[in-house]
C-alpha positions in Angstrom: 108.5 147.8 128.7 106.6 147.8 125.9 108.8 145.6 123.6 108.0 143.1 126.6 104.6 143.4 126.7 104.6 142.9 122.3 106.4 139.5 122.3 103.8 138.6 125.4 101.1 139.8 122.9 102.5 138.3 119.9 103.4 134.9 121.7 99.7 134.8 123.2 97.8 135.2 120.0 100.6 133.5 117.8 102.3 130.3 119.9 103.0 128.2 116.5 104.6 131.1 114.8 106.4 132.1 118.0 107.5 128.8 118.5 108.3 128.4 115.2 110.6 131.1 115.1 111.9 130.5 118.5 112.8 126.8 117.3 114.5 128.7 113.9 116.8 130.8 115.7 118.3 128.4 117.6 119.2 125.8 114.7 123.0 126.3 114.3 123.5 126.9 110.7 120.4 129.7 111.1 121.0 131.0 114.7 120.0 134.9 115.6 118.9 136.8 118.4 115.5 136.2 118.7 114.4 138.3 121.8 116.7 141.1 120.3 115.4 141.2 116.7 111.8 141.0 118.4 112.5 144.3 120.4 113.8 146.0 117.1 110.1 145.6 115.9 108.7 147.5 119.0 111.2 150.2 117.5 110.0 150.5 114.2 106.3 150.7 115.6 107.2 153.5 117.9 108.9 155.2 115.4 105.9 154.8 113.0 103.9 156.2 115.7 105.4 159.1 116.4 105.6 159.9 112.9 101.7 159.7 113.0 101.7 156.9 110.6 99.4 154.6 112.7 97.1 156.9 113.9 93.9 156.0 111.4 94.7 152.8 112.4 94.6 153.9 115.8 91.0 155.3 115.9 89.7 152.3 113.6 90.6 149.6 115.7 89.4 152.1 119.1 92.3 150.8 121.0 96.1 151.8 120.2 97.5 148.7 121.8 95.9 146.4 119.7 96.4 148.4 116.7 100.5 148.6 117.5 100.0 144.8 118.2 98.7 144.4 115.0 101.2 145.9 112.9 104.0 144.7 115.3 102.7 140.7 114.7 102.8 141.3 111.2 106.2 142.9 111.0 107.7 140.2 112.9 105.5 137.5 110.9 106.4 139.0 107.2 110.2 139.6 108.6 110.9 135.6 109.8 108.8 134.3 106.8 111.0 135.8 104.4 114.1 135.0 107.0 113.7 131.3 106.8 111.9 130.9 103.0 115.8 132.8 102.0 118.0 130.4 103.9 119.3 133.7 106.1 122.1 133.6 108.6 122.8 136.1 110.8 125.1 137.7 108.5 122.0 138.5 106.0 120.0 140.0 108.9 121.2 143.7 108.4 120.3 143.4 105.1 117.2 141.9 105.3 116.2 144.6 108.0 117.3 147.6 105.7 115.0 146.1 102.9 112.1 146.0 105.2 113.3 149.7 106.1 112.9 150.5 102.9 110.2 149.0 102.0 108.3 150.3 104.9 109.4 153.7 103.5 108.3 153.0 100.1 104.9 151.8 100.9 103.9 153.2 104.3 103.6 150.8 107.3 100.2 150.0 107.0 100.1 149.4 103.2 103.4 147.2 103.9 101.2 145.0 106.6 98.2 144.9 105.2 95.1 146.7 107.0 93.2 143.6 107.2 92.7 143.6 111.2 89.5 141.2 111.1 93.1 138.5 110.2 94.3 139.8 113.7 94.1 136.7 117.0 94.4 138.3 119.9 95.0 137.0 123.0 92.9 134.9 124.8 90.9 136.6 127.2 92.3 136.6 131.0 90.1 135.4 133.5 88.2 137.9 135.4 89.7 138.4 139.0 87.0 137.4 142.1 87.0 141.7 142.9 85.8 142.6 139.1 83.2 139.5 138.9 82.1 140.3 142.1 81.7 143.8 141.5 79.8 143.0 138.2 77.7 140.9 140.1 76.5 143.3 142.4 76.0 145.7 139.7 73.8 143.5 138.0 71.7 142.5 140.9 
């Protein structure tokens, strides 16, 4: 579920980029799974987290879904650049994914992203349902 709720996160505060690389992976000479190599990135998060890599992160931002989010967006983001400025196919994706292994090894998560979360769009805000406004409405009065 989470992997589901990332790409809804990472389409919502990135549409050109998502589209972008939606538009990528289905040109012939390029084509990949894109809703698979998107889930892969929800497991290297959650592997980073359990490893307690993000957890500074974590209490900095105050909320751990935005700070996954965060580091998830930019994964995907540094992945695809570096996908599509290479000329990849889908037979350099392995690789490609096993240098951003390693790299991520190397250099720790955050250092590989970049801790620079004022840079991070998040989603537009949803509209308040009728209950909550009403509630808040009352409270106020």
């Amino acid at each position: 579920m989470l992997g589901v709720l990332q790409v809804m996160a990472f389409q919502e505060s990135n549409p050109n980029e998502f589209r972008k690389y939606y538009q990528h992976s289905l040109d012939p000479a390029h084509e990949f799974p894109f809703m698979i190599k998107l889930f892969e990135f929800t497991t290297i998060v959650l592997t980073q987290m359990k490893s307690d890599k993000l957890y500074n992160l974590c209490n900095r931002q105050g909320n751990v879904f935005e700070a996954t989010n965060f580091v998830y967006s930019k994964l995907v983001i540094k992945y695809l650049e570096e996908y599509i400025a290479d000329n990849c196919t889908i037979m350099q994706m392995d690789a490609l994914s096993k240098k951003q292994k390693r790299m991520i090894l190397e250099q720790g998560i955050i250092k590989y992203v970049g801790n620079d979360t004022s840079a991070v769009r998040r989603p537009p805000a949803a509209a308040p349902n009728n209950e909550a406004a009403s509630s808040e409405a009352a409270t106020n009065q």
